[in-house]
N, CA, C and O atoms as a Tripos MOL2 file, in Angstrom:
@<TRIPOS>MOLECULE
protein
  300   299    75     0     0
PROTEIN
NO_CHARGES

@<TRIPOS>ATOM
      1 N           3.9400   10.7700   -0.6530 N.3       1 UNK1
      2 CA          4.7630   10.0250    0.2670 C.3       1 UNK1
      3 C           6.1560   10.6300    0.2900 C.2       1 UNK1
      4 O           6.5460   11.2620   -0.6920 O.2       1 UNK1
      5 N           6.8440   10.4880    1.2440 N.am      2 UNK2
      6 CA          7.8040   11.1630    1.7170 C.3       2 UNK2
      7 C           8.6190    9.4540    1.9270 C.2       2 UNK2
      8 O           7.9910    8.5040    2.3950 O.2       2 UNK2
      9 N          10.0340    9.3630    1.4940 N.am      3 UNK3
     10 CA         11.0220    8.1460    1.6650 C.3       3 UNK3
     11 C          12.3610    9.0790    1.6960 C.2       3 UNK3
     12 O          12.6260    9.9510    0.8680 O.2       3 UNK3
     13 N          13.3250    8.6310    3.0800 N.am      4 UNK4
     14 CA         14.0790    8.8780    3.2000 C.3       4 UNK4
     15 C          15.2750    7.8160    3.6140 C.2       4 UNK4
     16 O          15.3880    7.3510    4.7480 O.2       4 UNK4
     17 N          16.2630    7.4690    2.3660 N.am      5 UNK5
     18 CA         16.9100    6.4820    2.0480 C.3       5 UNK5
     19 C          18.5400    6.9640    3.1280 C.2       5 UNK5
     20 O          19.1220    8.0440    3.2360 O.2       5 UNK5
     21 N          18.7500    5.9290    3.6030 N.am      6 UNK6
     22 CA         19.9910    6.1490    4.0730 C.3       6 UNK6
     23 C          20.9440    4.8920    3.6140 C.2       6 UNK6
     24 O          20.6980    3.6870    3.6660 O.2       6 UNK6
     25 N          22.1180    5.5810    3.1440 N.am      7 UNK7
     26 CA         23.0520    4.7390    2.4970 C.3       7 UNK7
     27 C          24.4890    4.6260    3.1150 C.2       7 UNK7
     28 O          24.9420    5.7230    3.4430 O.2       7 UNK7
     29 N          25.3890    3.4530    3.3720 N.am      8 UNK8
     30 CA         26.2240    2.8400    4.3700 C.3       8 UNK8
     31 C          27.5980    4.0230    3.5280 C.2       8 UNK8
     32 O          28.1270    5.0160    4.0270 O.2       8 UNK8
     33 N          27.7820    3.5250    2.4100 N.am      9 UNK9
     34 CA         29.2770    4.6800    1.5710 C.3       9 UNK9
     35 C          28.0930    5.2860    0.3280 C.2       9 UNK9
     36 O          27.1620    4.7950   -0.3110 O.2       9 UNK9
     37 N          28.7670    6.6480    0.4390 N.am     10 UNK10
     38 CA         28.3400    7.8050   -0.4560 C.3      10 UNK10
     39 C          29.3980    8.0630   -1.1250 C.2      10 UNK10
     40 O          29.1520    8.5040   -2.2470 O.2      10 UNK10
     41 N          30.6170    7.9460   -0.8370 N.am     11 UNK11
     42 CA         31.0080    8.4110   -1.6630 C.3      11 UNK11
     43 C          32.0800    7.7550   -2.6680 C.2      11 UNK11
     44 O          32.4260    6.5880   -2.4790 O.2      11 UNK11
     45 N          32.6380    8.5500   -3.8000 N.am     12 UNK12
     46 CA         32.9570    7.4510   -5.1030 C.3      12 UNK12
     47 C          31.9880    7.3410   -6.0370 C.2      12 UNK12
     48 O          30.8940    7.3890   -5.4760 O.2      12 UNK12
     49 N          31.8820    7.2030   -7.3290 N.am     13 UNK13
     50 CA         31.4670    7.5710   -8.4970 C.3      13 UNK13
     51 C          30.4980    6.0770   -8.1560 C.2      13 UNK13
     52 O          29.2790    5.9620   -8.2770 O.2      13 UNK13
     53 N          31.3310    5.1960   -7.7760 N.am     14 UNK14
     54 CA         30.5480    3.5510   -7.5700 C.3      14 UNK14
     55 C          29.4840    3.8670   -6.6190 C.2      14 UNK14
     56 O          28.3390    3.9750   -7.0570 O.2      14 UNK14
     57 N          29.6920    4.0120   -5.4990 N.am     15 UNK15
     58 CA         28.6160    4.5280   -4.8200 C.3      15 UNK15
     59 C          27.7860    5.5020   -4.8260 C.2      15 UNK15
     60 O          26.8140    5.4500   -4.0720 O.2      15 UNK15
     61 N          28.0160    6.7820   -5.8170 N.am     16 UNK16
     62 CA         26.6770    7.5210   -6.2740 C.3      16 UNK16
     63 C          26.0390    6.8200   -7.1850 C.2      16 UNK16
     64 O          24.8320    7.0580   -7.1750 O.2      16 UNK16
     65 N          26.3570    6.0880   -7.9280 N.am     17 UNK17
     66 CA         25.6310    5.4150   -9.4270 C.3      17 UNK17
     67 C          24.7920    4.3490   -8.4860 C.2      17 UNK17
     68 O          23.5640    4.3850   -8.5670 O.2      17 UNK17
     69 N          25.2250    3.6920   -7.8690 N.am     18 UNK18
     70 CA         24.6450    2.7420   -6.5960 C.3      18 UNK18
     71 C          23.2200    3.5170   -6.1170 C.2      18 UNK18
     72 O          22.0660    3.1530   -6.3440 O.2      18 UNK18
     73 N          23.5310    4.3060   -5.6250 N.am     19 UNK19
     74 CA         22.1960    5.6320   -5.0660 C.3      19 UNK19
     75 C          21.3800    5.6410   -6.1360 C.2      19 UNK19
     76 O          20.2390    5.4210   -5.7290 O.2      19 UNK19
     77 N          21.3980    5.7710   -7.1790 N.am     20 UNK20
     78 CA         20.8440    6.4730   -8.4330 C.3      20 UNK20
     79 C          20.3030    5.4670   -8.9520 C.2      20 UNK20
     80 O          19.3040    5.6650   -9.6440 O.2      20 UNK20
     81 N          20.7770    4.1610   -8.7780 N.am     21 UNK21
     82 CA         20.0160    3.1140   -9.0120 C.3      21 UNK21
     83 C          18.7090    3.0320   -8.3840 C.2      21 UNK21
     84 O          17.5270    3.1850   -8.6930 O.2      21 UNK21
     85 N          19.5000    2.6900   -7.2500 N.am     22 UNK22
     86 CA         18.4480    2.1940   -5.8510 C.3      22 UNK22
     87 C          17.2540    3.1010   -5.7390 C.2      22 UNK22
     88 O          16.1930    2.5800   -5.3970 O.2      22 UNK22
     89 N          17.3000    4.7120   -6.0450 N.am     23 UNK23
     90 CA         16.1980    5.4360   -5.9690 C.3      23 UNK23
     91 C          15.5740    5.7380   -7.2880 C.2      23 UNK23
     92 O          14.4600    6.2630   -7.2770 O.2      23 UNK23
     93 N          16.0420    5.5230   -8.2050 N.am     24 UNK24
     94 CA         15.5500    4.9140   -9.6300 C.3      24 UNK24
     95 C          14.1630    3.8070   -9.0320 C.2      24 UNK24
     96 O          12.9710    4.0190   -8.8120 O.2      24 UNK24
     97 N          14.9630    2.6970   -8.9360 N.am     25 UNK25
     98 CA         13.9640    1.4070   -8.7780 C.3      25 UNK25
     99 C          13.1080    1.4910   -8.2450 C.2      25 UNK25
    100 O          12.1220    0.8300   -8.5710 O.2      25 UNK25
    101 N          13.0730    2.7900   -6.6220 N.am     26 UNK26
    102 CA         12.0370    2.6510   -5.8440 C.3      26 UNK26
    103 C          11.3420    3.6950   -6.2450 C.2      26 UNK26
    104 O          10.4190    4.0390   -5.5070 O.2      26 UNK26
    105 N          11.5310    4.3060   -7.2280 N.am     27 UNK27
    106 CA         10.6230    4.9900   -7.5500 C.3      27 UNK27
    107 C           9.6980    4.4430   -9.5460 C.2      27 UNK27
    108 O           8.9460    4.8690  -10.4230 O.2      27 UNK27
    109 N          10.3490    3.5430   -9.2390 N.am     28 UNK28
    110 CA          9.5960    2.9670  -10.3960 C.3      28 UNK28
    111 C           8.5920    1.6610   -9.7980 C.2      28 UNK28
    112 O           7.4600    1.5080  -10.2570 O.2      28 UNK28
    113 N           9.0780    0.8680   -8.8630 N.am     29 UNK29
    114 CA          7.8930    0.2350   -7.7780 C.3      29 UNK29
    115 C           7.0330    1.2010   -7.2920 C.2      29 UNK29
    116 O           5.8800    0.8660   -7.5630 O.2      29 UNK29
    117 N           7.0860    2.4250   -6.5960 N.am     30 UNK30
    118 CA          5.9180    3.5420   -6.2050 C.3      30 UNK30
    119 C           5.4010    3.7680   -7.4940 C.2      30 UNK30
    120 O           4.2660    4.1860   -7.2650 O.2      30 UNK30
    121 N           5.5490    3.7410   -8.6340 N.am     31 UNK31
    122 CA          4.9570    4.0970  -10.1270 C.3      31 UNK31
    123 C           3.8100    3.1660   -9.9580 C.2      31 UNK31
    124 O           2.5890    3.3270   -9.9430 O.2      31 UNK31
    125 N           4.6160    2.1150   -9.8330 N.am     32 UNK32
    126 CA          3.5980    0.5840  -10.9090 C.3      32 UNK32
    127 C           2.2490    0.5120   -9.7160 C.2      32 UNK32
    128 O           1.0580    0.2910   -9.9330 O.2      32 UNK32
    129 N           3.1410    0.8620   -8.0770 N.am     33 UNK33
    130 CA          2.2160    0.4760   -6.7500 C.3      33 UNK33
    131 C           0.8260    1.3160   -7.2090 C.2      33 UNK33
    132 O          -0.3160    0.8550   -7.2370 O.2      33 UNK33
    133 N           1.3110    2.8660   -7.6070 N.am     34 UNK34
    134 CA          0.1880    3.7990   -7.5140 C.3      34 UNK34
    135 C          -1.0670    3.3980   -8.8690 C.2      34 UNK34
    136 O          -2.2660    3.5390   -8.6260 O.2      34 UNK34
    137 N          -0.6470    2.9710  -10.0600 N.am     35 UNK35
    138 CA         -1.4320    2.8990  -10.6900 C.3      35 UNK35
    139 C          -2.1660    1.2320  -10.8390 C.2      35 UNK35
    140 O          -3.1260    0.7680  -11.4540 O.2      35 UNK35
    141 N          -1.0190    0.6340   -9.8220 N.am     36 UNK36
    142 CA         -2.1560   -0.8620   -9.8380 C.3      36 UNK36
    143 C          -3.2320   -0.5020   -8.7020 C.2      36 UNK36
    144 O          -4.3270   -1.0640   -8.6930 O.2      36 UNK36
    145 N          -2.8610    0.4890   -7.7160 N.am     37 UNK37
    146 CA         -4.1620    0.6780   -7.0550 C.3      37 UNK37
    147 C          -5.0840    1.6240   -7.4950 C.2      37 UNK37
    148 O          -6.1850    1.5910   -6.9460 O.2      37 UNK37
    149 N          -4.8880    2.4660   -8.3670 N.am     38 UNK38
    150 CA         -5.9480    3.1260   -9.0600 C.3      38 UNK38
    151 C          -6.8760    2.2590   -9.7650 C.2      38 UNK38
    152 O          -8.0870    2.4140   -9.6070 O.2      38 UNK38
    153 N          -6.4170    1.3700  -10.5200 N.am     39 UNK39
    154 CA         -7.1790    0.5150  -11.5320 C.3      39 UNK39
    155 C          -7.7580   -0.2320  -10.6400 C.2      39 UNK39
    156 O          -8.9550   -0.3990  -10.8720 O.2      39 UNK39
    157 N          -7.2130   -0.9350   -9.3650 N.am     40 UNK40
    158 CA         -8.1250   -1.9240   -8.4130 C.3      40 UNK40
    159 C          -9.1090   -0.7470   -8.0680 C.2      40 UNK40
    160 O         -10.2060   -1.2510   -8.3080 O.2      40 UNK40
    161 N          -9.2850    0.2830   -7.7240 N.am     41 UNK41
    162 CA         -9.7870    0.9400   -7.1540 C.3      41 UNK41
    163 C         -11.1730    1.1160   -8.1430 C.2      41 UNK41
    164 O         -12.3340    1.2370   -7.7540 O.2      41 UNK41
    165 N         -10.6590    1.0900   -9.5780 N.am     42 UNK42
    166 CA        -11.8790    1.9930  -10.4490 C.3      42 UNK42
    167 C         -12.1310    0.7310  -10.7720 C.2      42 UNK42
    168 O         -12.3090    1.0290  -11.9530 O.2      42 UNK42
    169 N         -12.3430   -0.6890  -10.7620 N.am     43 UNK43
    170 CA        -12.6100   -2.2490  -10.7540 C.3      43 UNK43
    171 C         -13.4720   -1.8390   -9.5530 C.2      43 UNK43
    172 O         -14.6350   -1.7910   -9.9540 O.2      43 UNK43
    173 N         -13.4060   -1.5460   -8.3520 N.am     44 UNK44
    174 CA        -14.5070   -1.3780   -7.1530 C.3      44 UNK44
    175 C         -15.3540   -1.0110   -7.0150 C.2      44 UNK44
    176 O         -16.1770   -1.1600   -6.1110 O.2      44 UNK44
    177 N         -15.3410   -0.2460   -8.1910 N.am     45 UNK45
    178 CA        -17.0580    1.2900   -8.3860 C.3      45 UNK45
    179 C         -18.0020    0.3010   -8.8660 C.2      45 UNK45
    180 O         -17.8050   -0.6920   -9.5660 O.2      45 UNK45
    181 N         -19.3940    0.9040   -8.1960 N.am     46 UNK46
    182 CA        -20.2410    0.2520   -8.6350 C.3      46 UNK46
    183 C         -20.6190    0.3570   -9.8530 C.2      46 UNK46
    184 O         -20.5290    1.5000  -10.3000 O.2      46 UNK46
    185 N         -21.2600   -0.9270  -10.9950 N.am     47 UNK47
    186 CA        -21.9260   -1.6320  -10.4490 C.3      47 UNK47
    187 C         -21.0020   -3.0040  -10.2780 C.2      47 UNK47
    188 O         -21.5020   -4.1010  -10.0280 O.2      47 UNK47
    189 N         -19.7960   -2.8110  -10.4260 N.am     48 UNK48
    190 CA        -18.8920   -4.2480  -10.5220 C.3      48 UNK48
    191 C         -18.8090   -4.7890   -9.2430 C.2      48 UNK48
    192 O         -18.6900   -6.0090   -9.1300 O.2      48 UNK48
    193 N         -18.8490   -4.1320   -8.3470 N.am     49 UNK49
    194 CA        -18.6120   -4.2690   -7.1920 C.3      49 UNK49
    195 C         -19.6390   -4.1730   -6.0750 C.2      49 UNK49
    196 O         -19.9400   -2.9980   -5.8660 O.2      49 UNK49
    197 N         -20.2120   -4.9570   -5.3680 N.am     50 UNK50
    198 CA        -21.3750   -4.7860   -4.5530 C.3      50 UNK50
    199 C         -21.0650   -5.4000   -3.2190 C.2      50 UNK50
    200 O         -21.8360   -6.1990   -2.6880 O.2      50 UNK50
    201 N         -20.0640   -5.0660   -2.7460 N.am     51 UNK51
    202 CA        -19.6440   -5.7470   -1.2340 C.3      51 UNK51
    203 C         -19.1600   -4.5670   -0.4880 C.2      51 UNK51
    204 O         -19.0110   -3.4940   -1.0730 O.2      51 UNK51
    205 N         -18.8700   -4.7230    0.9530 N.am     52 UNK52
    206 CA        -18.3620   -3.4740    2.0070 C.3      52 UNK52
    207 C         -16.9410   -3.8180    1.5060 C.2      52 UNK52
    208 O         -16.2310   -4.1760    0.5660 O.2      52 UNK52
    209 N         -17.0330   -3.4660    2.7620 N.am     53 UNK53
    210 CA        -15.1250   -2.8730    3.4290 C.3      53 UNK53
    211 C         -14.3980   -3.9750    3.6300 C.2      53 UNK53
    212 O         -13.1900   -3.8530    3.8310 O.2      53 UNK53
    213 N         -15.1830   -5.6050    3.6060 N.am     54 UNK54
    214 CA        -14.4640   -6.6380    4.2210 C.3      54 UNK54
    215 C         -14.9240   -7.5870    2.6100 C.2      54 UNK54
    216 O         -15.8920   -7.5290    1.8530 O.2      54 UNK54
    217 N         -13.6090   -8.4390    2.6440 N.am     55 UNK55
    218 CA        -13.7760   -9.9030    1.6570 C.3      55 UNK55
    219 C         -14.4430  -10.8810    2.6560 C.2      55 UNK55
    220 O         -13.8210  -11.3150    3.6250 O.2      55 UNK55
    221 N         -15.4280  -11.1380    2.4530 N.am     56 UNK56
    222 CA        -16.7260  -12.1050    3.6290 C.3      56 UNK56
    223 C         -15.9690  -13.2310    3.4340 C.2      56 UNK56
    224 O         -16.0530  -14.0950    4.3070 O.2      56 UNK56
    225 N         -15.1760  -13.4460    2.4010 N.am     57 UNK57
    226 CA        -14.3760  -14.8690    2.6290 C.3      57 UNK57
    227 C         -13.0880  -15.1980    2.9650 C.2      57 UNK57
    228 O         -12.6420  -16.3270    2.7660 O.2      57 UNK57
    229 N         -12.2200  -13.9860    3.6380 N.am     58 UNK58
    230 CA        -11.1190  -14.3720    3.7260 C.3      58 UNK58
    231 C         -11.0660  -13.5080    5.3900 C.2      58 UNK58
    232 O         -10.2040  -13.7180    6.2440 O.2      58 UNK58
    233 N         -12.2210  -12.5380    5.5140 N.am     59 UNK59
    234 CA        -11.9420  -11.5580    6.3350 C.3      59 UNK59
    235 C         -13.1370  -11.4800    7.8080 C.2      59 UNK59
    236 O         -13.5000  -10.5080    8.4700 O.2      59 UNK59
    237 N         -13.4600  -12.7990    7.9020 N.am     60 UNK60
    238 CA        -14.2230  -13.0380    8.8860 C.3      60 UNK60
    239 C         -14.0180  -12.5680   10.3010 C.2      60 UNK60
    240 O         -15.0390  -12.2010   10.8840 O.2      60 UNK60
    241 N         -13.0290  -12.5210   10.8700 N.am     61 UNK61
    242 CA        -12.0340  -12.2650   11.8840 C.3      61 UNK61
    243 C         -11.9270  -10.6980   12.1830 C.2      61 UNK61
    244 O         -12.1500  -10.1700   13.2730 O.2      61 UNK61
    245 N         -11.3950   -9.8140   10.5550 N.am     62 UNK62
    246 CA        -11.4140   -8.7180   10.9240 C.3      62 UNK62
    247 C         -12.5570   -8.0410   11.2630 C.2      62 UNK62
    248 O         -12.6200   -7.1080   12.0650 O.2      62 UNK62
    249 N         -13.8600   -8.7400   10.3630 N.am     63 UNK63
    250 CA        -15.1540   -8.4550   10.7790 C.3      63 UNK63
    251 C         -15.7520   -8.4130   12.0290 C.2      63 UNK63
    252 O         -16.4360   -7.5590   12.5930 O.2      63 UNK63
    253 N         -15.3020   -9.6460   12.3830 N.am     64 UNK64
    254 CA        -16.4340   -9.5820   13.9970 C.3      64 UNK64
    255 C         -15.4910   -8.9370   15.0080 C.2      64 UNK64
    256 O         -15.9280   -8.8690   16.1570 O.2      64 UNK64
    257 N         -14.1750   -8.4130   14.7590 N.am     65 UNK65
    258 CA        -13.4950   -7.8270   15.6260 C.3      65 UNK65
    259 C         -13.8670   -6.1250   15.7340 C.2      65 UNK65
    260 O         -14.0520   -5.5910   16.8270 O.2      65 UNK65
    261 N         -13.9230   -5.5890   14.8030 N.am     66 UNK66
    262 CA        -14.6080   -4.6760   13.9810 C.3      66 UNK66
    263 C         -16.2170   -4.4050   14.5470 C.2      66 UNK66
    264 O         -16.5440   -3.2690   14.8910 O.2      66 UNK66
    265 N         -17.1020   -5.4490   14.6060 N.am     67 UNK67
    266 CA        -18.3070   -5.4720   15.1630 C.3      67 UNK67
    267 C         -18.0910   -5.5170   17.0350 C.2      67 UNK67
    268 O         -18.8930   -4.9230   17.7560 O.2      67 UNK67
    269 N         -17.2340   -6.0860   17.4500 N.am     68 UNK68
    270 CA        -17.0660   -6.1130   18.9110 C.3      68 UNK68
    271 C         -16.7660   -4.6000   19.5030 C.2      68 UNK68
    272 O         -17.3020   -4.0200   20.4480 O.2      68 UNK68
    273 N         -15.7370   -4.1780   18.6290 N.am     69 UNK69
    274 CA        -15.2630   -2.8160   18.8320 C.3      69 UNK69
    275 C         -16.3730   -2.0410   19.2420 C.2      69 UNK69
    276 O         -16.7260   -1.5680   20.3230 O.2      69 UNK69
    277 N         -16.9450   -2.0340   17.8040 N.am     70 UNK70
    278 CA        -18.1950   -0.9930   17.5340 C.3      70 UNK70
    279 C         -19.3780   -1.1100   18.8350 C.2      70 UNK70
    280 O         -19.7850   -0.0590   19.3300 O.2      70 UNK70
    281 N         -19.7530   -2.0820   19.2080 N.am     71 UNK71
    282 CA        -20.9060   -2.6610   20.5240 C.3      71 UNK71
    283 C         -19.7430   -2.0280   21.4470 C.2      71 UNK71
    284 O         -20.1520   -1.0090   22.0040 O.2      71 UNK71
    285 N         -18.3090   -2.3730   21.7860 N.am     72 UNK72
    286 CA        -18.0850   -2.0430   23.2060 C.3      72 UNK72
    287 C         -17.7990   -0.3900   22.9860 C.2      72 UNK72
    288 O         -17.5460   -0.0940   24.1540 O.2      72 UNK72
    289 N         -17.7070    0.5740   22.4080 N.am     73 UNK73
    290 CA        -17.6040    1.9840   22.2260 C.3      73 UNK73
    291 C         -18.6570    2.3130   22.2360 C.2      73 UNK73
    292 O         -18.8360    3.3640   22.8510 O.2      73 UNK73
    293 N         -19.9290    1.6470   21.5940 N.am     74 UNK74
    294 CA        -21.3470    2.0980   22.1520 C.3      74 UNK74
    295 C         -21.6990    2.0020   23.4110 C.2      74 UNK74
    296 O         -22.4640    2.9330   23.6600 O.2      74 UNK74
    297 N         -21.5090    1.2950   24.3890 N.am     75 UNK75
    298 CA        -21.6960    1.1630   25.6150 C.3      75 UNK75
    299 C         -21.2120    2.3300   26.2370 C.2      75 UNK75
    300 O         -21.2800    2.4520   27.4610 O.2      75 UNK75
@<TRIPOS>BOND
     1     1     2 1
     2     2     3 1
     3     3     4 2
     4     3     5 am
     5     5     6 1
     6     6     7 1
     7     7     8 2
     8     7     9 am
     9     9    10 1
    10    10    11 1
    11    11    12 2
    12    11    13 am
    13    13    14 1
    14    14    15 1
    15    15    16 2
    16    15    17 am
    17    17    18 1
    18    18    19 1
    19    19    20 2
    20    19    21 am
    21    21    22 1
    22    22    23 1
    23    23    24 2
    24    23    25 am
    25    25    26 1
    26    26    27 1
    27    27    28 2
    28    27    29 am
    29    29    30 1
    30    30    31 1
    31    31    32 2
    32    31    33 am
    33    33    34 1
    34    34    35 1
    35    35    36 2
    36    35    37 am
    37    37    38 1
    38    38    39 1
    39    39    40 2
    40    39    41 am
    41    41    42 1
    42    42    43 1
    43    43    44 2
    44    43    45 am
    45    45    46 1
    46    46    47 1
    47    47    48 2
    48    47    49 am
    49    49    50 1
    50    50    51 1
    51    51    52 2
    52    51    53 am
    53    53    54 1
    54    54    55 1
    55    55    56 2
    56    55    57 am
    57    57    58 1
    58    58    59 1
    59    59    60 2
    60    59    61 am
    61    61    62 1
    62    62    63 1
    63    63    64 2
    64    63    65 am
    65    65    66 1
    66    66    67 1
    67    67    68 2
    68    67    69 am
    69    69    70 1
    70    70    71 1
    71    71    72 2
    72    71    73 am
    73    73    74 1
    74    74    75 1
    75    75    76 2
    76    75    77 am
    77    77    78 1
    78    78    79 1
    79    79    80 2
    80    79    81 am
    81    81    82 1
    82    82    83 1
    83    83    84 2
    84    83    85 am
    85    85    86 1
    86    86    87 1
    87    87    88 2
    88    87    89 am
    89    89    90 1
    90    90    91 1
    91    91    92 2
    92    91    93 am
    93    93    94 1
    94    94    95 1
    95    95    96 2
    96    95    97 am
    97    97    98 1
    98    98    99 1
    99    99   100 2
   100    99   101 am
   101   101   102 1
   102   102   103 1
   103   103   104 2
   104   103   105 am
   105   105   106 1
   106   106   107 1
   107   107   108 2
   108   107   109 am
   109   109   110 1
   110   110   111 1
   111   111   112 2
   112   111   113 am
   113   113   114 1
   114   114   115 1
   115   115   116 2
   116   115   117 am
   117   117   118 1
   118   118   119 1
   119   119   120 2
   120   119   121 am
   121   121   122 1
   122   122   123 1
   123   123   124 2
   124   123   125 am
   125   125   126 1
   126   126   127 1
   127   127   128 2
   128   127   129 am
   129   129   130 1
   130   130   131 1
   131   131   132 2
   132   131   133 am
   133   133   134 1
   134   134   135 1
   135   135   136 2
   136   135   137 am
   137   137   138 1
   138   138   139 1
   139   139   140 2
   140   139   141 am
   141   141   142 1
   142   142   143 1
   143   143   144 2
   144   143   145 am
   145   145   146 1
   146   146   147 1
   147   147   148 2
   148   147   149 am
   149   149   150 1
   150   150   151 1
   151   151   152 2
   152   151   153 am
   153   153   154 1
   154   154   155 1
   155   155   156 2
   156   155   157 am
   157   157   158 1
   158   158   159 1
   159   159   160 2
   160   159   161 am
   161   161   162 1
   162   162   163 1
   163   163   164 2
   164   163   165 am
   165   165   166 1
   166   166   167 1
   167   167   168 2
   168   167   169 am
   169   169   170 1
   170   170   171 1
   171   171   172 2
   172   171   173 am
   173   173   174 1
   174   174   175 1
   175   175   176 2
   176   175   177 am
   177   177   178 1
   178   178   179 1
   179   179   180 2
   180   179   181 am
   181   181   182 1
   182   182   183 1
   183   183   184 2
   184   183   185 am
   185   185   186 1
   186   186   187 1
   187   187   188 2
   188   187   189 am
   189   189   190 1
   190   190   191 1
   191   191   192 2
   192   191   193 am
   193   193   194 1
   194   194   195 1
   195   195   196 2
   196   195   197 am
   197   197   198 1
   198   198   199 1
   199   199   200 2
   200   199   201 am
   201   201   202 1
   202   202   203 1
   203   203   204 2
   204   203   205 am
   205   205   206 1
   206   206   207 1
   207   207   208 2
   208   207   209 am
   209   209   210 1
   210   210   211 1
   211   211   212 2
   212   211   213 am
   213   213   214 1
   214   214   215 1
   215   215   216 2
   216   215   217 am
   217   217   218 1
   218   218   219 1
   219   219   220 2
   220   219   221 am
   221   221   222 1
   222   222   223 1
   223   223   224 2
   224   223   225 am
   225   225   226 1
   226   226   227 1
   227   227   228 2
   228   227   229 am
   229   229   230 1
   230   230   231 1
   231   231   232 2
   232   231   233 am
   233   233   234 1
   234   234   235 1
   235   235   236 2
   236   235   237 am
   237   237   238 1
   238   238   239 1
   239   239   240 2
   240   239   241 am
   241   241   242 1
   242   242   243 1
   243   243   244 2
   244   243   245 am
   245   245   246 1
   246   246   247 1
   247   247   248 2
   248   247   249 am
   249   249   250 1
   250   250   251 1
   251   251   252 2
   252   251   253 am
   253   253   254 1
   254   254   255 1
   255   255   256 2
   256   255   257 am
   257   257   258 1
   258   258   259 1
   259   259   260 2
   260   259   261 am
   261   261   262 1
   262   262   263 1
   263   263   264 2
   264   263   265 am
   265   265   266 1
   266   266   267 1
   267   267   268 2
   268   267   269 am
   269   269   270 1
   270   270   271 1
   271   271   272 2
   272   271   273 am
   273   273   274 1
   274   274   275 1
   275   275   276 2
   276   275   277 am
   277   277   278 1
   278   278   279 1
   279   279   280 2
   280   279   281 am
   281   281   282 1
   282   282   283 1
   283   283   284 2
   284   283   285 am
   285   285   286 1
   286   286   287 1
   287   287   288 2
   288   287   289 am
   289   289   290 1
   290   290   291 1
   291   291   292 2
   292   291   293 am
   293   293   294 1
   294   294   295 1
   295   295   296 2
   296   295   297 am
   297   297   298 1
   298   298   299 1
   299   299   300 2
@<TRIPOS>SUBSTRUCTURE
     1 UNK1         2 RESIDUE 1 A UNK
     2 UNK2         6 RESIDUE 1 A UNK
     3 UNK3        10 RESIDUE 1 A UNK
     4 UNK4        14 RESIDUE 1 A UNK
     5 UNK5        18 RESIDUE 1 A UNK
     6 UNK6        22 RESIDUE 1 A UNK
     7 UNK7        26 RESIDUE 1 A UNK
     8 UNK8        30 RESIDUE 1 A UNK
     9 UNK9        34 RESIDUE 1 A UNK
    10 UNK10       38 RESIDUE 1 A UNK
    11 UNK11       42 RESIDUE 1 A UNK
    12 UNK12       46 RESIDUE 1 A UNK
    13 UNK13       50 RESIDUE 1 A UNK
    14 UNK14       54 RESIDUE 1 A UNK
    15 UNK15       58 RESIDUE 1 A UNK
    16 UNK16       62 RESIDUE 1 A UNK
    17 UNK17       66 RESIDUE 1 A UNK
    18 UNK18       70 RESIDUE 1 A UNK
    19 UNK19       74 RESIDUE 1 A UNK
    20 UNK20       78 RESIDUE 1 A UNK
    21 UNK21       82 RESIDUE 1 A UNK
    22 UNK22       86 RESIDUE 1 A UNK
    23 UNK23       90 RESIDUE 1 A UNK
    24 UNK24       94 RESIDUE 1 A UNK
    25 UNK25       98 RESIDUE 1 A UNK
    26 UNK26      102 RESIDUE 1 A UNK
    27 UNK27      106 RESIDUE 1 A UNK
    28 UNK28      110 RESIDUE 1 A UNK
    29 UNK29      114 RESIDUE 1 A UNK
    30 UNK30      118 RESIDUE 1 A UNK
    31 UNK31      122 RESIDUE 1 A UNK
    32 UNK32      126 RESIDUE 1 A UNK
    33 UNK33      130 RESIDUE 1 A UNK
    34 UNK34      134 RESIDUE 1 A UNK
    35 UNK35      138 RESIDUE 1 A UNK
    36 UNK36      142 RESIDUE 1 A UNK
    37 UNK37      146 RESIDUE 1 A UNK
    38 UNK38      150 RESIDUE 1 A UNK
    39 UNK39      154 RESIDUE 1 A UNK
    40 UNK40      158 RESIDUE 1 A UNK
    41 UNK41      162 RESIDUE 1 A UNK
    42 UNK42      166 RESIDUE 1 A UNK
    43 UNK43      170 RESIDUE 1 A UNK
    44 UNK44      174 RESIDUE 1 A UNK
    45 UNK45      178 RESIDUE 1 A UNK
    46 UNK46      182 RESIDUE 1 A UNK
    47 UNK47      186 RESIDUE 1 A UNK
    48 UNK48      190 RESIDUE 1 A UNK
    49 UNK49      194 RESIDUE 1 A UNK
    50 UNK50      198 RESIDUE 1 A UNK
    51 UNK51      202 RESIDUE 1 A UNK
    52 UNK52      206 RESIDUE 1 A UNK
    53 UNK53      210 RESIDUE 1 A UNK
    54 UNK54      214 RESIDUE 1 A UNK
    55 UNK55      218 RESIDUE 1 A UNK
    56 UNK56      222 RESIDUE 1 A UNK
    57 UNK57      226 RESIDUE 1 A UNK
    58 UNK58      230 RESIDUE 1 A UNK
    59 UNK59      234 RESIDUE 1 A UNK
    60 UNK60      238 RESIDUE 1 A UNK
    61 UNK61      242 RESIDUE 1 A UNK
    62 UNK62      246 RESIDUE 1 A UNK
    63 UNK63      250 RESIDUE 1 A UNK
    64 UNK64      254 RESIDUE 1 A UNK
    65 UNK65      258 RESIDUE 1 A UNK
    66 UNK66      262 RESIDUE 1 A UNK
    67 UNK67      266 RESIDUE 1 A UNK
    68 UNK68      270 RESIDUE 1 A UNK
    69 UNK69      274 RESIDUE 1 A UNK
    70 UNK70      278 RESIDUE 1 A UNK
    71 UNK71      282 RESIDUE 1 A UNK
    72 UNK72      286 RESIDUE 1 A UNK
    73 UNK73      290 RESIDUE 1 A UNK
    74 UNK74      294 RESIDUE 1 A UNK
    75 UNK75      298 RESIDUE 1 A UNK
């Protein structure tokens, strides 16, 4: 991923330490993001996991929208 931060004052010792924070933090949230989705991810492999692409209980909607698609592109 590519993030390109734009900041209001650069300059001053206060406002670089400010920067250095701020891209500190967001790169310690992209840390924690990448390896909580690895672990959800290796939780998904079978045999723990035996469902598609959709949660049948929360994702009904995206499903049959998904199925409409698919019938009207076959046509």
């Amino acid at each position: 991923m590519i993030f390109d931060f734009y900041f209001r004052d650069t300059q001053g010792a206060e406002a670089q330490a400010f920067i250095e924070r701020s891209i500190a933090a967001s790169e310690r949230v992209q840390d924690e993001t990448c390896r909580s989705a690895s672990r959800s991810s290796e939780a998904l492999d079978p045999p723990a996991y035996d469902r598609g692409i959709y949660a049948p209980s929360i994702e009904k909607a995206a499903y049959q929208f998904h199925r409409l698609l698919a019938a009207d592109l076959a046509d």
